[in-house]
PASEBA-1860 file (N, C-alpha, C; in nm, 3 decimals):
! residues 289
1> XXXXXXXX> 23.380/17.786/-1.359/23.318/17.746/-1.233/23.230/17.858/-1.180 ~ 23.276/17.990/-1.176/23.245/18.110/-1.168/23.063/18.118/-1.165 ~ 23.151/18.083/-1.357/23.012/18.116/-1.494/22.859/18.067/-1.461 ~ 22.892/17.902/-1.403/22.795/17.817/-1.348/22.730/17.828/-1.228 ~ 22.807/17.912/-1.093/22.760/17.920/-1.011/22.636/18.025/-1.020 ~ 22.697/18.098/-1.089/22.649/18.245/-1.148/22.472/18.170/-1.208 ~ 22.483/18.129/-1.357/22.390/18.060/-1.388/22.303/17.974/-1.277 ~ 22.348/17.940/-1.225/22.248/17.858/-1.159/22.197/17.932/-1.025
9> XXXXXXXX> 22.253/18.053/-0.990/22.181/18.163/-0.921/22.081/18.234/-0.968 ~ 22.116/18.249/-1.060/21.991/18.357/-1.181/21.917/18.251/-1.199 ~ 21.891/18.073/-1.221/21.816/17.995/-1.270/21.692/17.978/-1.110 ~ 21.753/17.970/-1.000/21.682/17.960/-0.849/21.624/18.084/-0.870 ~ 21.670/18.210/-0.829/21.644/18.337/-0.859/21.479/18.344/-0.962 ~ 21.545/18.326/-1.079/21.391/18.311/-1.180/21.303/18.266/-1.136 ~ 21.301/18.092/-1.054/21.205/17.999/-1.017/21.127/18.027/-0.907 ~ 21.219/18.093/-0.831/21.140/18.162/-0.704/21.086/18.317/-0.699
17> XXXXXXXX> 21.071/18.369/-0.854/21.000/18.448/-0.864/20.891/18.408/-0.906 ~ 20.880/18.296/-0.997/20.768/18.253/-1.076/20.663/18.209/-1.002 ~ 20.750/18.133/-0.937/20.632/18.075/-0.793/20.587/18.187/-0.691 ~ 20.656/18.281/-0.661/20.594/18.385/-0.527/20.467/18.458/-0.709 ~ 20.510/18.470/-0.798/20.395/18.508/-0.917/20.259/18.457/-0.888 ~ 20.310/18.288/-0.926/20.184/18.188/-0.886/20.130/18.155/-0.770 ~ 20.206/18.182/-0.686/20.136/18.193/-0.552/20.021/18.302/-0.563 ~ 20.069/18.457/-0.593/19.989/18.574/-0.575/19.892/18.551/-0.644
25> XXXXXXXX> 19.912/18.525/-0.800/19.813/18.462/-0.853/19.679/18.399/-0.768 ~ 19.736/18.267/-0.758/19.610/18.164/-0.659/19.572/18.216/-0.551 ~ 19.650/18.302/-0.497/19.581/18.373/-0.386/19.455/18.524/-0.448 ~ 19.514/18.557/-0.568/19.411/18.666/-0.567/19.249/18.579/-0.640 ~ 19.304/18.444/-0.683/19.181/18.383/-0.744/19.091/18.344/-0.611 ~ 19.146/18.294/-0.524/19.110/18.275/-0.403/19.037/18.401/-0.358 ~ 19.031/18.530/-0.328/19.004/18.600/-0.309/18.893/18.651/-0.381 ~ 18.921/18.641/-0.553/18.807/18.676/-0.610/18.670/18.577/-0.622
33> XXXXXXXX> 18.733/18.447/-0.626/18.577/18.361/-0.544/18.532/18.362/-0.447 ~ 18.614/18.382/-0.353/18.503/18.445/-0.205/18.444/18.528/-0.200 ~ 18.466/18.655/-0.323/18.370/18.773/-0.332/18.261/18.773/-0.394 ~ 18.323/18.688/-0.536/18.166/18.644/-0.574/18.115/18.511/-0.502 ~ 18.153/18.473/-0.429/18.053/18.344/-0.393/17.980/18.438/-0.260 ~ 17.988/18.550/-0.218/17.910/18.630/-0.123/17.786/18.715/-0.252 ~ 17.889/18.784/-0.326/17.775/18.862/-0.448/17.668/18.729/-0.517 ~ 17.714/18.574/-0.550/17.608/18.484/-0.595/17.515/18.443/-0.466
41> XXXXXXXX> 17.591/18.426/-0.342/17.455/18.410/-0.283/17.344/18.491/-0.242 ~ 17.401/18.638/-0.244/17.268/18.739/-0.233/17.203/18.785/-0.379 ~ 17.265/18.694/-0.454/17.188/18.729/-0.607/17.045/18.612/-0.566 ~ 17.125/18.462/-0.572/17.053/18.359/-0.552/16.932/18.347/-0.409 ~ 16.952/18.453/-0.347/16.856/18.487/-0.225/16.754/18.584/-0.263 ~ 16.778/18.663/-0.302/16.703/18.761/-0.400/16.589/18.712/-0.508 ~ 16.663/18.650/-0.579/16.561/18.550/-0.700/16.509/18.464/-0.617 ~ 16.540/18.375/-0.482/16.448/18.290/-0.431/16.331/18.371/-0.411
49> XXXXXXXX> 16.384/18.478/-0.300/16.263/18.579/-0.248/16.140/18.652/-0.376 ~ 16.193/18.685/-0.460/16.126/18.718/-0.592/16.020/18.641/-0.603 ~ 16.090/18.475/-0.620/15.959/18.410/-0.698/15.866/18.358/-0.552 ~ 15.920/18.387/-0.443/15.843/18.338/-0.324/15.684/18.457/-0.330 ~ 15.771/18.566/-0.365/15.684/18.686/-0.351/15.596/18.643/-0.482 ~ 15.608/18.659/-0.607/15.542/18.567/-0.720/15.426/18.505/-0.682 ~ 15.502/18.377/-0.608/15.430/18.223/-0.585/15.298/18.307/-0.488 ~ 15.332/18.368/-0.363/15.196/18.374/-0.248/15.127/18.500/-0.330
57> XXXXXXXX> 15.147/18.630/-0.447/15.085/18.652/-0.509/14.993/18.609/-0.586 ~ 15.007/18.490/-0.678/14.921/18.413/-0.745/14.809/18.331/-0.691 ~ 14.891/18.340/-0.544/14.794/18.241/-0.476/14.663/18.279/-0.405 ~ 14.727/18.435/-0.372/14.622/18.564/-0.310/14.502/18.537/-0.454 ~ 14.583/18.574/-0.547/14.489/18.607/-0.659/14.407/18.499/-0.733 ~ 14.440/18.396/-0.662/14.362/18.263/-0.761/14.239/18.237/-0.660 ~ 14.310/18.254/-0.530/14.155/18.252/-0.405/14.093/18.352/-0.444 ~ 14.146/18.495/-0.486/14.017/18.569/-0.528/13.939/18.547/-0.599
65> XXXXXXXX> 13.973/18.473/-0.719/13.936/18.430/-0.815/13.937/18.488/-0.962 ~ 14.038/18.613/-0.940/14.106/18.691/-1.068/14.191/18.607/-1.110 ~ 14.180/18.607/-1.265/14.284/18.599/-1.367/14.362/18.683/-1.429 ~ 14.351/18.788/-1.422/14.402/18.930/-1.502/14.542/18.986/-1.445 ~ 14.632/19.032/-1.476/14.771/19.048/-1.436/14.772/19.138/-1.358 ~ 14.871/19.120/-1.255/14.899/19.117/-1.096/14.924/19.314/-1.105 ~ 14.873/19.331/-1.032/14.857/19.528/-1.028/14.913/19.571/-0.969 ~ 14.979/19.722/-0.951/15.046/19.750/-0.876/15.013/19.819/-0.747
73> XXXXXXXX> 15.051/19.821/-0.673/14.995/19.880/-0.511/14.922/20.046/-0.549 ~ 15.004/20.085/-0.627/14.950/20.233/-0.632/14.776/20.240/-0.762 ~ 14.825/20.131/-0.852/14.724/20.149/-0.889/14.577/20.054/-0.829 ~ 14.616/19.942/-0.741/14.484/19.926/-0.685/14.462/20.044/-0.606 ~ 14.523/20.111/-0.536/14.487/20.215/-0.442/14.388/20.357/-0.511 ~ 14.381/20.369/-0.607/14.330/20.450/-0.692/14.218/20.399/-0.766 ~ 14.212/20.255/-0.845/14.059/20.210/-0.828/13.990/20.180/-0.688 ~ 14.028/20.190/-0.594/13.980/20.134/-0.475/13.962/20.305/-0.420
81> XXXXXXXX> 13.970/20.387/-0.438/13.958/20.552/-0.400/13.798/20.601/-0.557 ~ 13.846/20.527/-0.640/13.704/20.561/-0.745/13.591/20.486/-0.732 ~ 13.593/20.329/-0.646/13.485/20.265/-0.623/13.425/20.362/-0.502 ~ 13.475/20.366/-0.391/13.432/20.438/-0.289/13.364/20.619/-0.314 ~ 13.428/20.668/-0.412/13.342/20.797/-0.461/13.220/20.780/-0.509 ~ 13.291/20.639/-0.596/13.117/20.610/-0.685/13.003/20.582/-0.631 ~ 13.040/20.471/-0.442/12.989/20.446/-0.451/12.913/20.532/-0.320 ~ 12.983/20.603/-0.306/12.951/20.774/-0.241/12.818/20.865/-0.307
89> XXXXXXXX> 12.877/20.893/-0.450/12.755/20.931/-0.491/12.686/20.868/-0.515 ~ 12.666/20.718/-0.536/12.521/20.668/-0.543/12.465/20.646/-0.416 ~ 12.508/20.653/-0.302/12.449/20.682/-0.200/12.382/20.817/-0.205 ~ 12.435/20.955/-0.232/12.374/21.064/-0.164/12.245/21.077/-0.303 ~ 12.268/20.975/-0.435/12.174/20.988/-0.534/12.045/20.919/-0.452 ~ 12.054/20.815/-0.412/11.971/20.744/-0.331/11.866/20.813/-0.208 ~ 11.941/20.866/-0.145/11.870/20.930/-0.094/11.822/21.090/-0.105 ~ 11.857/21.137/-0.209/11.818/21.237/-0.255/11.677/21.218/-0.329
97> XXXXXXXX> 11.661/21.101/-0.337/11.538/21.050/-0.475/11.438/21.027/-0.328 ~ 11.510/20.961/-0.232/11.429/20.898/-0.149/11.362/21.084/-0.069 ~ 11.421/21.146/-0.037/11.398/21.294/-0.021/11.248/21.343/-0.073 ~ 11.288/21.309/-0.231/11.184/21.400/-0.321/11.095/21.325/-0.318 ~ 11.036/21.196/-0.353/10.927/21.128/-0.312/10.874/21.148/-0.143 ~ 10.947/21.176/-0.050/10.897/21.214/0.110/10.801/21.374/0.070 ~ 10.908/21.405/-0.031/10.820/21.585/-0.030/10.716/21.561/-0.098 ~ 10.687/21.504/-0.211/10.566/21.437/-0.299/10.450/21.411/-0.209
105> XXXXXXXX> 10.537/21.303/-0.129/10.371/21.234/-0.074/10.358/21.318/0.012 ~ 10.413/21.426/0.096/10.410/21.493/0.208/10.259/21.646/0.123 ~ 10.389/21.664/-0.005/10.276/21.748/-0.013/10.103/21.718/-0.073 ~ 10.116/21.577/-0.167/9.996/21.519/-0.168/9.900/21.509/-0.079 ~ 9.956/21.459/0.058/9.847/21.456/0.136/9.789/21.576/0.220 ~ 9.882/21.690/0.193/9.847/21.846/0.233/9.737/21.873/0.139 ~ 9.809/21.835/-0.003/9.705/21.920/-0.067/9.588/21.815/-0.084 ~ 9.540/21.740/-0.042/9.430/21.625/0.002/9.336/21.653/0.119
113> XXXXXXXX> 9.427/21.716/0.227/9.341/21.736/0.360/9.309/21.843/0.329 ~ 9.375/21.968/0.304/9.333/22.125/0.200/9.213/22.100/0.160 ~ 9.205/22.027/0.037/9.081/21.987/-0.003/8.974/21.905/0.036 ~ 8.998/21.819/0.149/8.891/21.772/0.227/8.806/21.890/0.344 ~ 8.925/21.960/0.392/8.894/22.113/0.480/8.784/22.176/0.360 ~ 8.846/22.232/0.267/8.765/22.325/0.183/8.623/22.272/0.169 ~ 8.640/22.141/0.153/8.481/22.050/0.057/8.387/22.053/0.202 ~ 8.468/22.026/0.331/8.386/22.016/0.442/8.310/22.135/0.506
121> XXXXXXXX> 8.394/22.297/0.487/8.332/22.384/0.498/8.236/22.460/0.403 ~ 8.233/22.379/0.296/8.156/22.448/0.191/8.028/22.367/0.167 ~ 8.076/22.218/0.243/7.908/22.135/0.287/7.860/22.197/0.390 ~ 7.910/22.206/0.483/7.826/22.275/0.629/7.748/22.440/0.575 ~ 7.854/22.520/0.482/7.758/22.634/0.409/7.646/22.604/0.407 ~ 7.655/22.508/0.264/7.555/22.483/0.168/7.432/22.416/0.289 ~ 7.420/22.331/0.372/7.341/22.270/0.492/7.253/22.416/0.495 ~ 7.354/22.487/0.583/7.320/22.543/0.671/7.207/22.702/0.565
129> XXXXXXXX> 7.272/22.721/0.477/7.192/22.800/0.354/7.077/22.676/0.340 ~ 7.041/22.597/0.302/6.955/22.529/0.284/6.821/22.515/0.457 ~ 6.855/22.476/0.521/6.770/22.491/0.629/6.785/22.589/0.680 ~ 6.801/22.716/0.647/6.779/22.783/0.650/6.673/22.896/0.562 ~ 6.669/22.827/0.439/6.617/22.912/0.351/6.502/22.780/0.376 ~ 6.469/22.635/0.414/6.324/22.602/0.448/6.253/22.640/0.581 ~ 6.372/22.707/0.691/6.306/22.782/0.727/6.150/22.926/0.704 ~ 6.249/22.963/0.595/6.164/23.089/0.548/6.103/23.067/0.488
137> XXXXXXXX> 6.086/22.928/0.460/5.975/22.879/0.352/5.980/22.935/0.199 ~ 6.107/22.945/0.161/6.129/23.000/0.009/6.124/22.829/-0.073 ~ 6.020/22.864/-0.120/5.978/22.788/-0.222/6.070/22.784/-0.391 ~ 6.063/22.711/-0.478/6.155/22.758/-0.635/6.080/22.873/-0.731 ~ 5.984/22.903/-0.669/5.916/23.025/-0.788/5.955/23.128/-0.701 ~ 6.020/23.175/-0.596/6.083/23.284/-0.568/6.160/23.339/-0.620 ~ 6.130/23.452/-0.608/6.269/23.547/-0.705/6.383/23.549/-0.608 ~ 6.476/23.588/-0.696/6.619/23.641/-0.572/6.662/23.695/-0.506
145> XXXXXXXX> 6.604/23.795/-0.595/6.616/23.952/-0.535/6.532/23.908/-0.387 ~ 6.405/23.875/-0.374/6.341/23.872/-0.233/6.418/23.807/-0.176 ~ 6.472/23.660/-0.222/6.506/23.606/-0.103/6.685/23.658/-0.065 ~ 6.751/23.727/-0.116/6.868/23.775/-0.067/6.821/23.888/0.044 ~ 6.714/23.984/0.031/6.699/24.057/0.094/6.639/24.005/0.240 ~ 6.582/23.913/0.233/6.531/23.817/0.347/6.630/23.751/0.384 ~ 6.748/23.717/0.334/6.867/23.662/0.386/6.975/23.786/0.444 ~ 6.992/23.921/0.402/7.043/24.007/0.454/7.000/24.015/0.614
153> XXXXXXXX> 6.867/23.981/0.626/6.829/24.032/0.788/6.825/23.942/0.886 ~ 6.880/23.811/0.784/6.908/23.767/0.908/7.066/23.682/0.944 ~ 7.101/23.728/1.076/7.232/23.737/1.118/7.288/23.611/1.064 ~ 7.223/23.490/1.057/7.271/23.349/1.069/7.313/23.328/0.948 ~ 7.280/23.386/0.837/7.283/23.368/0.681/7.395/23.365/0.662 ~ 7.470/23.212/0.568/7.645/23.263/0.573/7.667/23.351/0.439 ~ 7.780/23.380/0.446/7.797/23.498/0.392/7.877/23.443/0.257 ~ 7.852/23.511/0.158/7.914/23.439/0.012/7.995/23.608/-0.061
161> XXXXXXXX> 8.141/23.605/-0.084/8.199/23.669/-0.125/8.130/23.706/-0.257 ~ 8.142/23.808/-0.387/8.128/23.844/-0.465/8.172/23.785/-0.601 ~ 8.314/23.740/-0.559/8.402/23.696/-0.658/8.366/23.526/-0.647 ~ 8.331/23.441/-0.541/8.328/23.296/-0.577/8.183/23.311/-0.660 ~ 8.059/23.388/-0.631/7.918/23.416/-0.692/7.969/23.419/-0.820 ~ 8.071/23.514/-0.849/8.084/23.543/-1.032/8.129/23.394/-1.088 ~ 8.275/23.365/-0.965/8.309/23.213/-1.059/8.211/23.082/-1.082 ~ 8.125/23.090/-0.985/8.026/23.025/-0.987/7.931/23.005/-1.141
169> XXXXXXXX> 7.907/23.095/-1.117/7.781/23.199/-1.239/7.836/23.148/-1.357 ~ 8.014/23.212/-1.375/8.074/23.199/-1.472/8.074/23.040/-1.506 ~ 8.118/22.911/-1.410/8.095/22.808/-1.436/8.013/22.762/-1.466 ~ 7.872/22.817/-1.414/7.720/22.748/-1.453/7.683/22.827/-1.573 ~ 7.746/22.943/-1.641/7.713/22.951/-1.792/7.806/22.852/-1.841 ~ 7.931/22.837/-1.866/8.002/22.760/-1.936/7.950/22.589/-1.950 ~ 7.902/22.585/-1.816/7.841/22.397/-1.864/7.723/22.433/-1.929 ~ 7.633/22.538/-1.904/7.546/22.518/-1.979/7.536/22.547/-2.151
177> XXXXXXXX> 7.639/22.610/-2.160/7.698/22.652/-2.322/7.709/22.520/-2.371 ~ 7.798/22.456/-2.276/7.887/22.337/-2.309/7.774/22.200/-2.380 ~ 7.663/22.189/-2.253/7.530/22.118/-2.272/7.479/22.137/-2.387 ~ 7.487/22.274/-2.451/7.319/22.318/-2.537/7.419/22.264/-2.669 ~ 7.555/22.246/-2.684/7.639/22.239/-2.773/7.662/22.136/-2.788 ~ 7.629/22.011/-2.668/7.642/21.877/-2.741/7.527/21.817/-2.770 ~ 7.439/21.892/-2.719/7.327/21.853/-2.749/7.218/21.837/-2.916 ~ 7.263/21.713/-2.942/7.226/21.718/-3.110/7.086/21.775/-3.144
185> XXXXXXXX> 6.996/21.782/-3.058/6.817/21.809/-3.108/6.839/21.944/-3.120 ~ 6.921/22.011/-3.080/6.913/22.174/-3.040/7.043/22.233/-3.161 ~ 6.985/22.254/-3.293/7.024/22.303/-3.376/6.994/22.471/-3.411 ~ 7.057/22.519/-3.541/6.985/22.662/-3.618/6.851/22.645/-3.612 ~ 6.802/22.545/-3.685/6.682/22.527/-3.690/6.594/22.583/-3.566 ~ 6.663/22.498/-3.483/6.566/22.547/-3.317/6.584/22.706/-3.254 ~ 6.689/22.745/-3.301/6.647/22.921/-3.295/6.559/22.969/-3.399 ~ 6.542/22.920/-3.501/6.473/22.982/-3.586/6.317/22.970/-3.540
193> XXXXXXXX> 6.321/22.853/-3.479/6.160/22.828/-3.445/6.123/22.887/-3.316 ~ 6.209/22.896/-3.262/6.220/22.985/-3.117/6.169/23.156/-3.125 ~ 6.240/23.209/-3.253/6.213/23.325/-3.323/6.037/23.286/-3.366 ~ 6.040/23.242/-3.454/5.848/23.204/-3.478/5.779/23.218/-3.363 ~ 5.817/23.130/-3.304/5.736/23.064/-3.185/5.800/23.068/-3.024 ~ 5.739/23.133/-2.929/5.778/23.099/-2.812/5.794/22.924/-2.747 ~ 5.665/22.900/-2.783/5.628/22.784/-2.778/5.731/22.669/-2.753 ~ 5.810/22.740/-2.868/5.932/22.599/-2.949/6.034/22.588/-2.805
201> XXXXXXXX> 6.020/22.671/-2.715/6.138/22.696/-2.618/6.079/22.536/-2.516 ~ 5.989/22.500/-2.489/6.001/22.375/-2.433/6.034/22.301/-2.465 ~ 6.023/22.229/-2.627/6.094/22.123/-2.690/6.250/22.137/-2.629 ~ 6.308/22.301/-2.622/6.416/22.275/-2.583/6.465/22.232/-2.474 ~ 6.393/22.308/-2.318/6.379/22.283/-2.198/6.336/22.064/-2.194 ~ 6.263/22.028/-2.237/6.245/21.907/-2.210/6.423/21.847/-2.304 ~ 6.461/21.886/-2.393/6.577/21.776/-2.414/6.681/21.789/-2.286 ~ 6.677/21.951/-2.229/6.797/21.958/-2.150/6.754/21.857/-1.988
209> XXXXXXXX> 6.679/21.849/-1.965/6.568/21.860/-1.855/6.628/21.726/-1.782 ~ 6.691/21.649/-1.869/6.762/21.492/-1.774/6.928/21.561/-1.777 ~ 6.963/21.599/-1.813/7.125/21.629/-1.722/7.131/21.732/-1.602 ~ 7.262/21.708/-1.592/7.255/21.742/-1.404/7.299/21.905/-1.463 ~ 7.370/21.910/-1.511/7.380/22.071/-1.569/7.322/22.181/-1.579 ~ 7.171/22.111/-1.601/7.068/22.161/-1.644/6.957/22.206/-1.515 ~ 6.926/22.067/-1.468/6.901/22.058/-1.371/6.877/22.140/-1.243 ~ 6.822/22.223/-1.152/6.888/22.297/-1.012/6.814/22.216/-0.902
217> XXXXXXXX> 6.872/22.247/-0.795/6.799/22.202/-0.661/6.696/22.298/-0.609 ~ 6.590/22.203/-0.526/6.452/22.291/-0.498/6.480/22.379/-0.433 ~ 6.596/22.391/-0.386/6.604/22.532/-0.242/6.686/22.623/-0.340 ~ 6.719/22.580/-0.473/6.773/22.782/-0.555/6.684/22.779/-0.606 ~ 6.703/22.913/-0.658/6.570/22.944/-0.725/6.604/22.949/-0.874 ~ 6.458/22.961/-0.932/6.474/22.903/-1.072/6.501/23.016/-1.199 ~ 6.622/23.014/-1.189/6.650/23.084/-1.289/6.780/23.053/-1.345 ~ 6.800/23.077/-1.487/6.869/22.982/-1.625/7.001/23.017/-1.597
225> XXXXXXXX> 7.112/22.973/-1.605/7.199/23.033/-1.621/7.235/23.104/-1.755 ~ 7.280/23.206/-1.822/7.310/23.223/-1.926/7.209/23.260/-2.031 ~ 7.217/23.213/-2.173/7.140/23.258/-2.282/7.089/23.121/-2.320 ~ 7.018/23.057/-2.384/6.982/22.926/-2.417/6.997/22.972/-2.572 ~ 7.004/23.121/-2.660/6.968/23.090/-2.745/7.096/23.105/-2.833 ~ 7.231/23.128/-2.733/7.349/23.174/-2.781/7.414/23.078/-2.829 ~ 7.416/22.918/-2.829/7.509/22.778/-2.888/7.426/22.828/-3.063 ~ 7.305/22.827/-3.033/7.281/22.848/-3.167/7.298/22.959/-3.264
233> XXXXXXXX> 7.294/23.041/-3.194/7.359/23.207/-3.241/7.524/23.181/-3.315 ~ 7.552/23.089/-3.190/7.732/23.065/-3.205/7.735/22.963/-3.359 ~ 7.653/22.896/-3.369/7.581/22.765/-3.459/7.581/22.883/-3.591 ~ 7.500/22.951/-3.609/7.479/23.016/-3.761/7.598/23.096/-3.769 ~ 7.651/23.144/-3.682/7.774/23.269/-3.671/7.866/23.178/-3.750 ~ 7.882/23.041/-3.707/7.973/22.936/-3.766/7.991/22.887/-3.916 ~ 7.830/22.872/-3.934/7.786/22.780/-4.068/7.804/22.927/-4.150 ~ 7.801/23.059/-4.164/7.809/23.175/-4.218/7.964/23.195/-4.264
241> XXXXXXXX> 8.032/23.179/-4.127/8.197/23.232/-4.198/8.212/23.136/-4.218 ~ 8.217/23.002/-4.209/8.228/22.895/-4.359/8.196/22.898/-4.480 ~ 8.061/22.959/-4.502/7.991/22.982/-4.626/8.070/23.084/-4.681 ~ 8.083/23.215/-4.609/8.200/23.315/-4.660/8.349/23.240/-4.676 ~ 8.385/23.178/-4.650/8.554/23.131/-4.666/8.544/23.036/-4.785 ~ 8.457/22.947/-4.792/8.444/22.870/-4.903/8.407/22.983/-5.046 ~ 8.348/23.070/-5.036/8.359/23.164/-5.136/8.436/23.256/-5.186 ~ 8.504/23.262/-5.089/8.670/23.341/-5.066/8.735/23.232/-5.172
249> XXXXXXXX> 8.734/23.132/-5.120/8.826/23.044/-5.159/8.822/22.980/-5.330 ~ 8.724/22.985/-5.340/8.641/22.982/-5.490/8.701/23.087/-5.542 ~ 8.673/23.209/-5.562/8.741/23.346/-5.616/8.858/23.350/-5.653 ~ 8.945/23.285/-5.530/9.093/23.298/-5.534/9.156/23.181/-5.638 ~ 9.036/23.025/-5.682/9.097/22.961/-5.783/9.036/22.975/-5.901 ~ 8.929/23.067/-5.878/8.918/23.142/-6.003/9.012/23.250/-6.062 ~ 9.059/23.326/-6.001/9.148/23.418/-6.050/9.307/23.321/-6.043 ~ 9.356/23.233/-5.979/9.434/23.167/-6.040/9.455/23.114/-6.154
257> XXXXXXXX> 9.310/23.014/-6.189/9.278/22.955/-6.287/9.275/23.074/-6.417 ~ 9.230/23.197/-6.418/9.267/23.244/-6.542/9.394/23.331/-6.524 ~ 9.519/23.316/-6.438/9.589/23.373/-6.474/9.708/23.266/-6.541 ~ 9.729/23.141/-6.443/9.753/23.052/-6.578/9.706/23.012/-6.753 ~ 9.593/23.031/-6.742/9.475/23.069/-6.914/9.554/23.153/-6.974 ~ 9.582/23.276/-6.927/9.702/23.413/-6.992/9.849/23.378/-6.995 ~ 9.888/23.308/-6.911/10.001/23.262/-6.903/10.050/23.164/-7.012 ~ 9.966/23.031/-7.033/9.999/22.944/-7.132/9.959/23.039/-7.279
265> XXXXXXXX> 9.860/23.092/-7.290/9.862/23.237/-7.409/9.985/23.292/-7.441 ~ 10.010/23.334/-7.332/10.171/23.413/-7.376/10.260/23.325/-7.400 ~ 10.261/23.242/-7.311/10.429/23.147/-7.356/10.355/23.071/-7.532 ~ 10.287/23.039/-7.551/10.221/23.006/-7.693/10.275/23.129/-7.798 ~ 10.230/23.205/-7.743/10.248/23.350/-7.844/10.377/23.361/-7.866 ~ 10.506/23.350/-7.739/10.612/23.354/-7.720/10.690/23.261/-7.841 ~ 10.663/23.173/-7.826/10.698/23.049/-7.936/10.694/23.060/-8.069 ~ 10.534/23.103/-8.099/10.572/23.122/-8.230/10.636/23.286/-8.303
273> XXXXXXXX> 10.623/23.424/-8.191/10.702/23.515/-8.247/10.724/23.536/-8.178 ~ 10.860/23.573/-8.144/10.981/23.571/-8.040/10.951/23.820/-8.010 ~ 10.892/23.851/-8.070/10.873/23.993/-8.086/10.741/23.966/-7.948 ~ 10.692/23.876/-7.926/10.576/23.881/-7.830/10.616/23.894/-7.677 ~ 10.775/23.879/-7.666/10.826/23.862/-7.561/10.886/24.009/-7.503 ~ 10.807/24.140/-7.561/10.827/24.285/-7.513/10.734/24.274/-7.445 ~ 10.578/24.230/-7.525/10.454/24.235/-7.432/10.451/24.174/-7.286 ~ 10.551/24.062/-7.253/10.551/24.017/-7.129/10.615/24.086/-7.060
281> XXXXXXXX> 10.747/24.133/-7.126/10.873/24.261/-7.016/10.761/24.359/-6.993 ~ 10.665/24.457/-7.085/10.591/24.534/-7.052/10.516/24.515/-6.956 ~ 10.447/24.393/-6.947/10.340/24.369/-6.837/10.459/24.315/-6.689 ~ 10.564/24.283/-6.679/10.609/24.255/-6.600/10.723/24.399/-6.519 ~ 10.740/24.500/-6.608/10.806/24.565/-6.581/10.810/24.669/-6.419 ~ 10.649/24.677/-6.390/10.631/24.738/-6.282/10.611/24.668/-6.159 ~ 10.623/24.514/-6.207/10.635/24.466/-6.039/10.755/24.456/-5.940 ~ 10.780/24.460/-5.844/10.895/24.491/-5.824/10.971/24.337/-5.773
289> X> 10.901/24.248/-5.780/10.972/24.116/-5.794/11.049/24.052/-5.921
END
């Protein structure tokens, strides 16, 4: 009776451990789904927000009208810092260009009025030398010498530096060099006849006699610039060291021409006795090539 009461204490005993087990159990399952059903809904809030952020991205970017994959904040910020440099310096390029064309035309038209100043005081000269010298009634068969000295005394006469007279001079020989040199009638020949004959010097005077080069105005006086007989001087000086260089030049393929003549000799000689080939060391021995 004992035995059984016994048994069936230990059998309650067991059952009501098993169950306070399964209780703790269902209670800690209980517990662990309320933790994750807090950790799934801030997962599942997260991924909403994600693709929300996604979705109004694509949408920014389709009104822009890009296709190209979505960038990151730092790196638009850095093409958007290199457009603005670039487009920095093509501004200060811009107006740096715009600068140098202001200095261009600025100094163009300096050096324009410069030269309208210069041309205007060197017409009022020239006037004023001119009615002045029909004042004095200097005619073109005057010499110079008189009429400078008749221009010394009087106060009004403008005054001409030393050095523009030479560049002058110097320019009115050079066109006239320039003239007698394109001028085809006025050859050697025509110094030579010039030499014969005084005579021959008008044939020359009438070819020059229509250019402005040539030409002077009635108020200077008449005298040539330069040499008339020096294009042709320059003319034979020319046709001479040609004639000398072409004879130079002759000589030099003459003495070529027979030193190949000796040359094919020896290598001939060479060929058929091989003893002929001291005579060439001999003749070659003292050059120092």
């Amino acid at each position: 009776m004992e035995t059984e009461e016994a048994e069936t204490g230990a059998d309650s005993a067991a059952k009501e451990k098993q169950a306070r087990a399964q209780a703790s159990i269902k209670e800690r399952e209980r517990e662990v789904q309320r933790a994750l059903a807090t950790s799934l809904r801030d997962r599942d809030k997260e991924r909403e927000q994600h693709k929300r952020d996604e979705a109004v991205q694509g949408a920014a970017q389709e009104r822009r009208g890009g296709t190209g994959e979505r960038r990151e904040p730092r790196q638009a910020s850095i093409e958007e810092r290199e457009r603005e440099v670039q487009r920095a310096l093509a501004t200060s390029l811009r107006d740096r260009d715009k600068e140098r064309e202001q200095h261009k035309r600025d100094e163009a038209v300096q050096e324009r009025l410069f030269t309208q100043h210069t041309s205007s005081l060197a017409s009022k000269r020239r006037d004023k030398l001119r009615a002045l010298l029909t004042e004095l009634s200097v005619s073109c068969t005057s010499h110079w010498k008189e009429v400078k000295d008749m221009l010394k005394n009087e106060p009004t006469a403008p005054v001409y530096s030393s050095s523009s007279q030479r560049d002058k001079q110097s320019a009115a020989k050079t066109q006239l060099r320039q003239l007698l040199l394109e001028t085809r009638s006025i050859t050697h020949k025509s110094f030579a006849a010039v030499k014969e004959n005084n005579a021959a010097m008008g044939t020359v005077h009438d070819a020059l006699k229509h250019d402005a080069r040539r030409t002077t105005p009635p108020w200077a006086p008449c005298t040539t610039p330069g040499n008339p007989h020096q294009p042709a001087q320059e003319l034979r000086r020319r046709e001479g060291e040609q004639r000398r260089h072409g004879h130079r030049a002759r000589r030099a393929q003459a003495r070529r021409q027979v030193t190949l003549t000796s040359l094919h000799k020896s290598f001939a000689a060479v060929k058929e006795n091989n003893a002929a080939m001291g005579t060439v060391h001999d003749a070659l021995k003292h050059d120092a090539r």
